[in-house]
C-alpha positions as CSV (number, residue, x, y, z in Angstrom):
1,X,-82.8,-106.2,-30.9
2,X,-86.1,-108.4,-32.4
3,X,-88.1,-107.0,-34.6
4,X,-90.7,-106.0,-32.2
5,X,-88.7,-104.1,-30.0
6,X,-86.9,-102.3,-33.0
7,X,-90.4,-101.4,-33.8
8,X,-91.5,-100.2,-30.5
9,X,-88.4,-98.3,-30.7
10,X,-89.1,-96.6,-33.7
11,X,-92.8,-95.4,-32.9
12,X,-91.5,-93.9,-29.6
13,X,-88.8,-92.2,-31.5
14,X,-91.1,-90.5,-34.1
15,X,-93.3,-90.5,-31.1
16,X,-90.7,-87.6,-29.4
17,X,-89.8,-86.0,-32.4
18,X,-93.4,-85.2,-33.2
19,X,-94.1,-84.0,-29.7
20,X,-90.8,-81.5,-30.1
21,X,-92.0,-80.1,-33.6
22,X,-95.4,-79.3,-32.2
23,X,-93.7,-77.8,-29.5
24,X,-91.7,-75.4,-31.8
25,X,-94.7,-74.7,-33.7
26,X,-96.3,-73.5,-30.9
27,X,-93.3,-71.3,-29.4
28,X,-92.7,-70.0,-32.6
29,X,-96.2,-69.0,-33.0
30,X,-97.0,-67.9,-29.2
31,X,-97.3,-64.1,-29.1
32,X,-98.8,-61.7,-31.0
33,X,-96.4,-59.3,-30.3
34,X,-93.5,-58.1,-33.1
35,X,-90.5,-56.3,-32.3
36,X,-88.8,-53.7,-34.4
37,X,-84.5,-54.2,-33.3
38,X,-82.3,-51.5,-34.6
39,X,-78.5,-51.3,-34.1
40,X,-76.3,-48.5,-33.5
41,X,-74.5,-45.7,-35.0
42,X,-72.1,-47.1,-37.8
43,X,-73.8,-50.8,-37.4
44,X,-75.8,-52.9,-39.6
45,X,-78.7,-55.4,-38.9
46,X,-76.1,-58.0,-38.7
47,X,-73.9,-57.3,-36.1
48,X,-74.1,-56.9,-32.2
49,X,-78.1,-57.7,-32.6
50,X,-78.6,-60.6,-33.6
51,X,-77.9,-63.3,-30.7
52,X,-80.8,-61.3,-29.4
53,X,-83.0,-61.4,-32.3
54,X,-82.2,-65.1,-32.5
55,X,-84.0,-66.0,-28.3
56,X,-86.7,-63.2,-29.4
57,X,-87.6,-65.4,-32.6
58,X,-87.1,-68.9,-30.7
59,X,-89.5,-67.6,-27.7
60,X,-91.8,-67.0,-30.2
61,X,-91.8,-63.1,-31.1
62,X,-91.7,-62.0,-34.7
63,X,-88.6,-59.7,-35.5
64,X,-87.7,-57.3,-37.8
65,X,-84.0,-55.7,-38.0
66,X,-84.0,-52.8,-40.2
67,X,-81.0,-51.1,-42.0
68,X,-81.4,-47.7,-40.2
69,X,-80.8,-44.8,-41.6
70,X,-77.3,-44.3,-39.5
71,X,-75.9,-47.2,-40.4
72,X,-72.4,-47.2,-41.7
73,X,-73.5,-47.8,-45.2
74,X,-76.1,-44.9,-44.9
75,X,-75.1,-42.9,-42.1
76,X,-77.1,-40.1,-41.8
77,X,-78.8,-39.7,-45.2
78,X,-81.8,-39.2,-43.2
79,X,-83.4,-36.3,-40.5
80,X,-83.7,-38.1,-37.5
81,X,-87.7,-37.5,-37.4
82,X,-87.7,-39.1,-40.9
83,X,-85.4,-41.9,-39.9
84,X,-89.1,-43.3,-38.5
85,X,-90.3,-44.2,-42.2
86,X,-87.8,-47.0,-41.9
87,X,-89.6,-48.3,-38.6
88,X,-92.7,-47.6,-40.0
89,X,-91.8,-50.2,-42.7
90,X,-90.9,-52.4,-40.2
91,X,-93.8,-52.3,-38.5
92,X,-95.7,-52.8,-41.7
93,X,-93.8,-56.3,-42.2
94,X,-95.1,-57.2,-38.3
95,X,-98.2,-56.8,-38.9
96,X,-98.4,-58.4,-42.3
97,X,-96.6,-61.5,-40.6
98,X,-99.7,-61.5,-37.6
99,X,-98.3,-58.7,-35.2
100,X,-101.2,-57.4,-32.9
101,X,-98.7,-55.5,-30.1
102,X,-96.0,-53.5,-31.6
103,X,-92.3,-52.9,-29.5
104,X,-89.7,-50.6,-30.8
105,X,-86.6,-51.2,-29.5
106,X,-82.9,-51.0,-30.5
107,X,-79.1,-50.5,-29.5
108,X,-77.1,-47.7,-29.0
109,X,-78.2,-45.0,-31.8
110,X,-80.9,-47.6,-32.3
111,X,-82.1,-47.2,-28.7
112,X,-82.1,-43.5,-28.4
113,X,-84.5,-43.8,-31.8
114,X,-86.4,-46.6,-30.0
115,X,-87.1,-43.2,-27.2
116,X,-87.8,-41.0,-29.9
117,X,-90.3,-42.7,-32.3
118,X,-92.0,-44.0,-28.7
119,X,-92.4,-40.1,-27.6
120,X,-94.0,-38.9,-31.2
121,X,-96.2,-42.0,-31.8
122,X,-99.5,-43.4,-30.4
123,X,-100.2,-47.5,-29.8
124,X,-97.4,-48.8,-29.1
125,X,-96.9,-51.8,-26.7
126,X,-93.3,-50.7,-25.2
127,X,-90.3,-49.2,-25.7
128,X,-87.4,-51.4,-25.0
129,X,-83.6,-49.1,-25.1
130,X,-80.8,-51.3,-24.8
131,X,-77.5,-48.7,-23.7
132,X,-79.1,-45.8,-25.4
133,X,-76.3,-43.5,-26.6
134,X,-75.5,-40.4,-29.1
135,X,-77.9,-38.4,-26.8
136,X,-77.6,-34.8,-27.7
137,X,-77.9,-33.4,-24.4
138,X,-74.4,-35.1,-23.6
139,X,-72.5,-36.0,-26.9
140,X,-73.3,-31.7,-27.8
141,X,-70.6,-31.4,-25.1
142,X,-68.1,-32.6,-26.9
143,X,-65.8,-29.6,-28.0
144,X,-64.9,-31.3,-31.6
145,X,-68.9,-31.7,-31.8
146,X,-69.8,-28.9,-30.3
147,X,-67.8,-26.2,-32.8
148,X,-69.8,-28.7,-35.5
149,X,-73.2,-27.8,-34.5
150,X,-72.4,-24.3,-34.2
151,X,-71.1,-24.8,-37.8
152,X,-73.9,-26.2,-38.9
153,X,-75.9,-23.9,-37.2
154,X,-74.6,-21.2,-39.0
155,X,-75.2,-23.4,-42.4
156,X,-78.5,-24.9,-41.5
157,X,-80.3,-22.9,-44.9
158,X,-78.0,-25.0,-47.3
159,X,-78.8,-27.8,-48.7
160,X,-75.2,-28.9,-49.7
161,X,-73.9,-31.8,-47.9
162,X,-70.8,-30.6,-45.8
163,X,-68.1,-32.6,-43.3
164,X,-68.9,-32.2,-39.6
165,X,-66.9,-34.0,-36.8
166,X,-68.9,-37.4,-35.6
167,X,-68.2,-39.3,-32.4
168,X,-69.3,-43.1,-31.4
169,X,-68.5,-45.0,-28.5
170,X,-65.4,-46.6,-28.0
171,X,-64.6,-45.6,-31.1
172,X,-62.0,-42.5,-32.2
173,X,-63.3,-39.2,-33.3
174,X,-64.5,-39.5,-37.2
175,X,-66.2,-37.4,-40.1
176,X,-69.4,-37.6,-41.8
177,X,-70.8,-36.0,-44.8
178,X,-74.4,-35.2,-44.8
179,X,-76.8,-31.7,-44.8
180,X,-76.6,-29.1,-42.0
181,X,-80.1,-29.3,-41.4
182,X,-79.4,-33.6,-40.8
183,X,-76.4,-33.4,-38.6
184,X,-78.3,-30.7,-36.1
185,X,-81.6,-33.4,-36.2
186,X,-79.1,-35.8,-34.1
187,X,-76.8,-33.8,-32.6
188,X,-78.2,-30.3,-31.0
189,X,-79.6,-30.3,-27.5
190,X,-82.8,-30.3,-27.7
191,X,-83.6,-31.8,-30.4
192,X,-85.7,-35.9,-31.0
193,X,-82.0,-37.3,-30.4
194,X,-82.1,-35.4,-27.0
195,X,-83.1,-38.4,-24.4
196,X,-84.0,-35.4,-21.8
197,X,-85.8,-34.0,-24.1
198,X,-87.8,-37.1,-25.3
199,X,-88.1,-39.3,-22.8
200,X,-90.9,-37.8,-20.7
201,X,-93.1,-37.6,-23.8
202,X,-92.9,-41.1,-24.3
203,X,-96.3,-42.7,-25.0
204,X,-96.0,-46.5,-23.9
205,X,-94.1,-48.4,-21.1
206,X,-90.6,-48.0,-21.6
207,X,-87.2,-50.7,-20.5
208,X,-83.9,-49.3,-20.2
209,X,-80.9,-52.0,-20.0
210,X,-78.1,-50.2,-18.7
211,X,-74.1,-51.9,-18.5
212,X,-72.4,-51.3,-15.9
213,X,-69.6,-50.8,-17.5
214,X,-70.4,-49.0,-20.4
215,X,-69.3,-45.2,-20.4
216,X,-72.6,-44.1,-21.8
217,X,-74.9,-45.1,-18.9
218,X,-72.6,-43.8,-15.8
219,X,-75.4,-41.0,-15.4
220,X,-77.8,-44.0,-14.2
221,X,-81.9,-43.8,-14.2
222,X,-81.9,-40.3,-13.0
223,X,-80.4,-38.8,-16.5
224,X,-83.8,-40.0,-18.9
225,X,-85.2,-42.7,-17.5
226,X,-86.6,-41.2,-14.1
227,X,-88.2,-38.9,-16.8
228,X,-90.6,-41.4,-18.4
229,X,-94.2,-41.0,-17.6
230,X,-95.2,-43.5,-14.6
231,X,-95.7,-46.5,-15.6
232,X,-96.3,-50.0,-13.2
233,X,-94.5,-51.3,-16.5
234,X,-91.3,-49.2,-16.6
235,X,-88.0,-50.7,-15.7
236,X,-84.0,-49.9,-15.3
237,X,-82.0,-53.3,-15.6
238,X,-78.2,-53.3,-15.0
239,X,-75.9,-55.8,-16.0
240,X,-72.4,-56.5,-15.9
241,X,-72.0,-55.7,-19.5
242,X,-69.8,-53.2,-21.4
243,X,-71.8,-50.8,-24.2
244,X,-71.0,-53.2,-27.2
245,X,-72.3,-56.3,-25.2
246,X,-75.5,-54.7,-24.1
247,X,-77.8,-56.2,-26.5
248,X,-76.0,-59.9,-26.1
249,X,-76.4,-59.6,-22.6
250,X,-80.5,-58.5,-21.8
251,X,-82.1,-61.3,-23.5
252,X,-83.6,-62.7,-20.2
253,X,-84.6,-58.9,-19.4
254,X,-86.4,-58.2,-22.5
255,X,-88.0,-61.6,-22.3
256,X,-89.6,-61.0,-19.0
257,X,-90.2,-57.8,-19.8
258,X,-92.2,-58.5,-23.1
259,X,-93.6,-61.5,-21.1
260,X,-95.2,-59.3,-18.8
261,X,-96.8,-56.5,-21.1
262,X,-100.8,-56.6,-21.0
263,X,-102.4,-58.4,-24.2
């Protein structure tokens, strides 16, 4: 190759490699809107989550994956209603980072929370629930949990931390140690853990991803999701996905999705 042409060469190369930097620069800084991901029950901000995480941040959304307050390292050392000052602090990051539109969204646990916070808080862009699961109106059927909540019923005025039977899906029966007062915040009917319960006071458009293979969605859009206030902006996505896979599997739902929320 002459020196010319090696030259030519080399300002076309830099040329492209210029154009592709301002082109992540620009994806990476494209929307104003920040999304709060949570795992599941017994999870951690590192695991099931994060392929997800990864095509929100590459299409250009800012992310935030909290430890939550259910996580295996933590489970339950927090009421579910103040499981939210761990969102709020995520939220706080979002907007420090240039955030304008706010989504709550999360896995599992993390999705039924998504539900709750979006029913007891204003200003939110959406709700996104990826396989929502430990719903109290269902998992309170249980008989191992149900003798639990009447036992912590019956406690619910101590303060000591006690053992009550736990379940998770696809996972065996377990125990966890926290207050009476915490274990009834996510496990009676009724209660912000309680998608029936929570889902028609939701305050912003809200996307349920649903596997079609995953034992906690078999009750379909009619159980919570036919619930939600109307919204043009609401929608039920199935995929061919079992529960742990759920998250893995949305990312071209959730990116329409947040692609079509109003500025």
């Amino acid at each position: 190759m002459s020196g010319i042409l090696r030259r030519v060469w080399f300002h076309a190369l830099a040329a492209f490699v210029l154009v592709c930097l301002a082109s992540f620069d620009v994806a990476a800084a494209g929307s104003d809107i920040g999304v709060v991901l949570m795992h599941g029950k017994q999870g951690s901000p590192d695991r099931l989550i994060t392929g997800l995480a990864a095509r929100l941040e590459a299409a250009g959304y800012r992310v935030e994956r909290p430890e939550m307050c259910f996580s295996a390292r933590r489970i339950y050392d927090l009421a579910y209603a103040d499981c939210f000052r761990d969102i709020d602090a995520a939220i706080v990051r979002l907007r420090a980072a240039g955030a304008r539109r706010i989504v709550v969204a999360g896995l599992s646990l993390g999705g039924n929370m998504a539900i709750g916070y979006g029913a007891t808080h204003d200003g939110l862009a959406g709700v996104a629930t990826l396989a929502p699961a430990a719903d109290a109106s269902t998992v309170s059927r249980n008989p191992a949990v149900a003798a639990a909540i009447r036992q912590a019923q019956a406690a619910q005025n101590q303060a000591e931390r006690m053992s009550f039977a736990d379940t998770n899906t696809g996972r065996p029966q377990f125990n966890v140690t926290t207050t009476p007062a915490i274990y009834l915040s996510f496990h009676a009917p009724g209660s912000l853990a309680d998608l029936t319960a929570t889902t028609p006071r939701l305050r912003a458009p809200l996307l349920w991803v649903a596997g079609e293979e995953d034992p906690t969605q078999q009750s379909g859009p009619g159980h919570a999701f036919d619930k939600a206030p109307p919204s043009p902006l609401n929608r039920y996505e199935r995929l061919p996905s079992g529960h742990r896979e759920t998250a893995e599997a949305a990312g071209d739902a959730v990116l329409a999705w947040l692609a079509a929320l109003p500025r």
